[in-house]
C-alpha positions as CSV (number, residue, x, y, z in Angstrom):
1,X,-95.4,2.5,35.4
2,X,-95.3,4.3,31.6
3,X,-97.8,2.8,29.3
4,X,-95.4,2.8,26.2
5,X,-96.8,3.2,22.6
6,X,-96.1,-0.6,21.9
7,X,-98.0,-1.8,25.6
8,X,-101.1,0.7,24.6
9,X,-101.0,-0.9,20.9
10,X,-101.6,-4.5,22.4
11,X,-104.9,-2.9,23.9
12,X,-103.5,-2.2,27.4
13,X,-104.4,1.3,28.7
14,X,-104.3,1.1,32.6
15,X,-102.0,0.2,35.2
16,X,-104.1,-2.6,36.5
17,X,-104.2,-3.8,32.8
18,X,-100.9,-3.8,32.7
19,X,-100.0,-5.2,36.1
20,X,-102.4,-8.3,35.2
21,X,-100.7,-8.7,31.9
22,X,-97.4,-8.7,33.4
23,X,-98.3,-11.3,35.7
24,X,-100.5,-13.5,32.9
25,X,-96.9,-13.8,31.0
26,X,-94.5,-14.5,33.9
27,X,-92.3,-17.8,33.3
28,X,-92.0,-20.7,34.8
29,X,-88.6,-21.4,34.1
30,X,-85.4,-20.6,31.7
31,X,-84.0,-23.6,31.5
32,X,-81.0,-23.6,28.7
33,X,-79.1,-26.8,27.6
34,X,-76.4,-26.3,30.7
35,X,-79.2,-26.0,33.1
36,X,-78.7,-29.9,34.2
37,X,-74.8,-30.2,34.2
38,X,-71.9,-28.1,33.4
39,X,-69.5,-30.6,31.6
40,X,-67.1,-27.6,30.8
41,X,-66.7,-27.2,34.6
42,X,-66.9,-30.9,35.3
43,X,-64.5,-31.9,33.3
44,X,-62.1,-29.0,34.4
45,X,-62.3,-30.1,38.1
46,X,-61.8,-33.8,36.7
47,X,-59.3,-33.3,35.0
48,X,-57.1,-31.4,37.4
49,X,-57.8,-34.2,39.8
50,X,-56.3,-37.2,37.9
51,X,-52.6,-36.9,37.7
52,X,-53.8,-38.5,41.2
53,X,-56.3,-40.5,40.6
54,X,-54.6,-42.4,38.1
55,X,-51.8,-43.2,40.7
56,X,-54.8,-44.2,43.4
57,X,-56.4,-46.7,40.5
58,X,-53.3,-49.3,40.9
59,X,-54.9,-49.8,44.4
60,X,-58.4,-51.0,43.3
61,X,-58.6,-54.8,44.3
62,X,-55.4,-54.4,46.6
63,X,-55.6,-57.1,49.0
64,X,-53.0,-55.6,51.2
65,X,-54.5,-52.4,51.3
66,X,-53.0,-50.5,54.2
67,X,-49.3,-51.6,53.3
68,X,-50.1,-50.6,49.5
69,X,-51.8,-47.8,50.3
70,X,-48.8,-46.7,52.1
71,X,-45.9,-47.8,49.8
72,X,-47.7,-45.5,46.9
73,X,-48.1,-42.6,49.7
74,X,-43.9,-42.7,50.5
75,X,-43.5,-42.9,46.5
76,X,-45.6,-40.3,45.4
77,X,-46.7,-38.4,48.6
78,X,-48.6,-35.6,46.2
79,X,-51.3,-38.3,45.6
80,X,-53.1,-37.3,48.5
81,X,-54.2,-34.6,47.1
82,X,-56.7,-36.5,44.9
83,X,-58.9,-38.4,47.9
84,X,-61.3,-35.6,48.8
85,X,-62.7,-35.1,45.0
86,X,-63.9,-38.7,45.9
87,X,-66.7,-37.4,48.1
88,X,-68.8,-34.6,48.3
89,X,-67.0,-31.8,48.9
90,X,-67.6,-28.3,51.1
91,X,-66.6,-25.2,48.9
92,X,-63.4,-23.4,49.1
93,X,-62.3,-25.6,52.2
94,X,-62.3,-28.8,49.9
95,X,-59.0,-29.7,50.6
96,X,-59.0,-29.4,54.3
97,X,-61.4,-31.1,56.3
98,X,-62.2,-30.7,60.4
99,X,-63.4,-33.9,61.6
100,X,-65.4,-34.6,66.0
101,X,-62.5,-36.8,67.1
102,X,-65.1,-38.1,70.2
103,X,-69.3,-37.8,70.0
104,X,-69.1,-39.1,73.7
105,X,-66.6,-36.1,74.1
106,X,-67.2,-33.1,72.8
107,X,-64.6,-30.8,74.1
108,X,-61.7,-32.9,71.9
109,X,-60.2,-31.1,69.5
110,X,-61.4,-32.1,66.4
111,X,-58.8,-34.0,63.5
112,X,-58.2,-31.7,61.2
113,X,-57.1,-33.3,57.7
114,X,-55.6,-31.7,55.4
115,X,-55.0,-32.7,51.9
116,X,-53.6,-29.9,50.1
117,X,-50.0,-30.7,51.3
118,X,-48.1,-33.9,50.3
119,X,-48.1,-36.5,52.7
120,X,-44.4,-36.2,53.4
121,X,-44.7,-37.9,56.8
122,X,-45.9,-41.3,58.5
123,X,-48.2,-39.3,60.6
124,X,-49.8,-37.2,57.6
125,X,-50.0,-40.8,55.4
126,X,-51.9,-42.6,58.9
127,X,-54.1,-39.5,59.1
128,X,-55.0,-39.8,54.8
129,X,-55.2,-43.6,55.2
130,X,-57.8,-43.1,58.8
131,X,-59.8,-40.8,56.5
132,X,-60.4,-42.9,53.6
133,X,-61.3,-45.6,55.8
134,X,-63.2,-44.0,58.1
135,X,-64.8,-41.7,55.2
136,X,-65.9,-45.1,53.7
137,X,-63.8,-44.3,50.7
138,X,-62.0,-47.4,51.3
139,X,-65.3,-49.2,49.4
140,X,-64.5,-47.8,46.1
141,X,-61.0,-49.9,46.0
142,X,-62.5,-52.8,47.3
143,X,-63.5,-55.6,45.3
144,X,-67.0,-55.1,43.7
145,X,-65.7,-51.2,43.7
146,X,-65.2,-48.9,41.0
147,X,-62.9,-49.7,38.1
148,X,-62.0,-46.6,37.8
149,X,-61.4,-43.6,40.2
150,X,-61.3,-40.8,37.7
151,X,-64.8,-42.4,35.8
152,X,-66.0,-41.8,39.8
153,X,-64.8,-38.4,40.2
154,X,-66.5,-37.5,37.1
155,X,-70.2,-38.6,38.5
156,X,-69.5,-37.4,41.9
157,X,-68.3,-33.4,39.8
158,X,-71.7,-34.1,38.4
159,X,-73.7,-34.4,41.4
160,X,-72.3,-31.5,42.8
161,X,-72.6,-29.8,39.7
162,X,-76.3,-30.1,39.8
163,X,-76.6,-28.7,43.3
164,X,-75.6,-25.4,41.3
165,X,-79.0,-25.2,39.3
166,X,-80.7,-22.6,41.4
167,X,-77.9,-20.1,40.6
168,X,-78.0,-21.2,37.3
169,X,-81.6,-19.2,36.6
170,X,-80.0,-15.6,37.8
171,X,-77.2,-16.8,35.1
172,X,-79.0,-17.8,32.5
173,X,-81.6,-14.2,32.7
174,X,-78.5,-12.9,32.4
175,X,-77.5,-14.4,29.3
176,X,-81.1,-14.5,27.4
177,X,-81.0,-10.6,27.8
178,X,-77.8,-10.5,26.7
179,X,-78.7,-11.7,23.7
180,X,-81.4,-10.1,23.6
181,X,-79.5,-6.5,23.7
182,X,-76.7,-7.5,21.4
183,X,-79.3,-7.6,18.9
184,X,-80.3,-4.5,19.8
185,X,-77.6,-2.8,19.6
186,X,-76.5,-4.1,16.6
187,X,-79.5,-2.6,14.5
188,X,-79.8,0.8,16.3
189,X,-76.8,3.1,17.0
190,X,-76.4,2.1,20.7
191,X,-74.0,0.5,22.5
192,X,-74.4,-1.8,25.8
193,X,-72.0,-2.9,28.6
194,X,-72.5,-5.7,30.6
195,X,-71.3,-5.9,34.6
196,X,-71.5,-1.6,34.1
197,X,-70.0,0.0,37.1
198,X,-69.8,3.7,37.3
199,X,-66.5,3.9,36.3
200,X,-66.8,1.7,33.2
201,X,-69.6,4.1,32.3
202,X,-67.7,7.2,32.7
203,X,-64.9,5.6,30.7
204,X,-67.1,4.4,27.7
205,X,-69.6,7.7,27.5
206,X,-68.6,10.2,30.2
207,X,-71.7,10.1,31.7
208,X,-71.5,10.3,35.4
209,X,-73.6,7.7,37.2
210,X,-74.8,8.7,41.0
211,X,-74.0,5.4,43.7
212,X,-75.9,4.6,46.3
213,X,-73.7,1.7,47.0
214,X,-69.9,1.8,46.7
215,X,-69.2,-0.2,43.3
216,X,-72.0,-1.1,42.3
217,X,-72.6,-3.7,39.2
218,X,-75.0,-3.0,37.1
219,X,-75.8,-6.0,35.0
220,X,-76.1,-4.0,32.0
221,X,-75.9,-0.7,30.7
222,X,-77.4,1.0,27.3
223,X,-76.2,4.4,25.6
224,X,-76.1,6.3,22.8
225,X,-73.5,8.4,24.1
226,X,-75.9,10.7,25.2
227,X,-78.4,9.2,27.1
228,X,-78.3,6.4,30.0
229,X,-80.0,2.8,30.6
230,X,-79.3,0.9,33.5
231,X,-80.8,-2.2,34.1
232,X,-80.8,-4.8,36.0
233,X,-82.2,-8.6,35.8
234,X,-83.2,-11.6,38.3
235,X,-85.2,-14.6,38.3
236,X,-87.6,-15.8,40.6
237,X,-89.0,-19.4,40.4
238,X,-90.0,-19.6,44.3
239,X,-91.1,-16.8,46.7
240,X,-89.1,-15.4,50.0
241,X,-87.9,-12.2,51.6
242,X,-85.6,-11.9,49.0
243,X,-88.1,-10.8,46.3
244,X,-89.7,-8.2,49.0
245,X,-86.2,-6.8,50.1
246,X,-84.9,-6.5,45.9
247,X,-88.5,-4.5,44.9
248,X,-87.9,-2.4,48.1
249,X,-84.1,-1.6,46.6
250,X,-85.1,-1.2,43.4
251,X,-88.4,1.5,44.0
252,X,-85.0,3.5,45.7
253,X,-82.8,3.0,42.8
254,X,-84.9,3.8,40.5
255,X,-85.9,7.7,42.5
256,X,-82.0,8.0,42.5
257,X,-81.2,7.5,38.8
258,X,-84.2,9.5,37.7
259,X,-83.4,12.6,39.6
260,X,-80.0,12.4,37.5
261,X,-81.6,11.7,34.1
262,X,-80.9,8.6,33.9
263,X,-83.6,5.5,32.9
264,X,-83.6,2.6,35.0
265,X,-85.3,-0.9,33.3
266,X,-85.9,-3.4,36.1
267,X,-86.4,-6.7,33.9
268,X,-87.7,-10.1,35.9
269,X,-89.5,-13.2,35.9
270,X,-90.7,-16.0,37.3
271,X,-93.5,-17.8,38.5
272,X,-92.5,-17.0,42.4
273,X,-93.7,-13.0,42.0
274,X,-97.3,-14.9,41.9
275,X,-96.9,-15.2,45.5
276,X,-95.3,-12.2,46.2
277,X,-97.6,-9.8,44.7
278,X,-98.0,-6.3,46.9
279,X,-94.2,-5.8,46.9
280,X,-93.9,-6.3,43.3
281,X,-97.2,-4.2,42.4
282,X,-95.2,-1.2,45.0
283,X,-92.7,-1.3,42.4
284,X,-95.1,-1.8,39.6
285,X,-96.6,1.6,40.3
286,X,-93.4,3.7,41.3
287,X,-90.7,2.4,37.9
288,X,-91.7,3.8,35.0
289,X,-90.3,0.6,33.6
290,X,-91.0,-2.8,35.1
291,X,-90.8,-5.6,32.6
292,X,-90.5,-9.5,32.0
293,X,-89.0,-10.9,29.2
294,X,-92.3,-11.2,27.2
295,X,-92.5,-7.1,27.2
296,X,-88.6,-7.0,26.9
297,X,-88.7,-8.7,23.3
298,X,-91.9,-7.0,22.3
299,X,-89.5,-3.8,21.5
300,X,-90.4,-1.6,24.2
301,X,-86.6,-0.8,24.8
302,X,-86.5,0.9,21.3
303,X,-89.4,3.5,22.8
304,X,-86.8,4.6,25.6
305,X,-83.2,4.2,23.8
């Protein structure tokens, strides 16, 4: 670790004074306003859904259900498409879902559903209409149900939505030093890319960067046209292996991009490096620079750009 001018200004003249002020102004969180729901997103999935839904809603309160259900199905046989935004859904397979046929037997093929074709047939509209009975869907267009399925949809986007928040943190470091370095750059003659692969870098400067991996991202990258910044940025709220495994990388990065000229700025934060503290002080002692946001937007970029 390099004790910069501005770190030895604040009164800080050792490593272990350092290390203990680095941890004394971790964060607990970095919650922004779209930390809780993305309503861009939600909205988007909504919205593609109800050209469906709005077919479906003339079925709420049926009190012939089946026979409705499968009189709209023969008329419009790409409503189908809309039934499995009404439950919680399983990534890129949300359309097609693999159901046990048997619990008492096993070895049965499963029933395999599969929404993103129209329901063209009487077997595919019996197999929609099994699965939004057996699904419990069949509720919502009950009476005492919903009064409206795209309203519904919207919560249920929302719920799943939220189950995005731990990714959220990585994104939103991502952002707050993004900010943070077009700033920067805009009052000092440097430039900055973000997502910087060696290629984009050779392209903007022609400066050749060394790979230890085959294409790898660097979330940012800061030149003058003659000299090189990578950096890289996480968030840590909770401890794990992964904080162990990324210091480990990252002590090896950093030996890499030295030998080439190159500076490396490994900026994180979060509460979880409290609990994980010999892997992070390893680090701590190899990078020259180590930072959290706190030492970030005390200036200590301008000592090394």
């Amino acid at each position: 670790m390099k004790i910069l001018k501005a770190l030895s200004n604040t009164g800080i003249g050792t490593v272990d004074e350092a290390f203990d002020d680095f941890l004394a102004t971790l964060r607990p969180s970095i919650k922004l306003w779209d930390y809780f729901v993305n309503w861009d997103k939600v909205s988007r999935n909504t919205n593609e859904m109800a050209v469906y839904l709005d077919h479906l809603n003339c079925l709420l309160g049926s009190s012939n259900f089946d026979a409705d259900f499968d009189a709209l199905l023969v008329k419009n046989p790409e409503v189908v498409k809309g039934i499995p935004c009404l439950l919680v859904r399983d990534g890129a397979n949300s359309q097609i879902h693999s159901i046990v046929e048997d619990i008492n037997d096993i070895t049965k093929p499963d029933i395999v559903f599969d929404f993103s074709m129209p329901a063209t047939t009487k077997v595919s509209r019996e197999l929609a209409l099994k699965f939004v009975k057996n699904t419990g869907i069949i509720r919502l267009f009950s009476a005492g149900g919903v009064k409206s399925l795209v309203d519904f949809a919207r919560g249920v986007e929302a719920g799943l939505d939220s189950n995005g928040r731990k990714n959220r943190s990585g994104k939103n470091m991502e952002k707050i030093v993004h900010n943070y370095l077009t700033r920067f750059t805009n009052s000092s003659s440097t430039e900055f890319i973000p997502q910087a692969t060696a290629v984009k870098v050779k392209e903007r400067w022609n400066i050749v960067v060394p790979e230890d991996k085959a294409g790898r991202d660097f979330d940012f990258a800061i030149s003058d046209g003659k000299t090189l910044t990578l950096m890289e940025v996480n968030f840590y709220s909770g401890s794990g292996s992964k904080l162990k495994s990324t210091a480990g990388e990252y002590r090896g990065l950093h030996r890499m991009l030295k030998s080439s000229g190159i500076n490396f700025v490994w900026v994180t934060d979060g509460d979880g490096w409290k609990s994980t503290k010999n892997p992070l002080r390893d680090a701590f002692n190899d990078l020259d620079y180590l930072w959290n946001l706190a030492w970030l937007n005390r200036g200590y970029l301008s000592e090394i750009v």
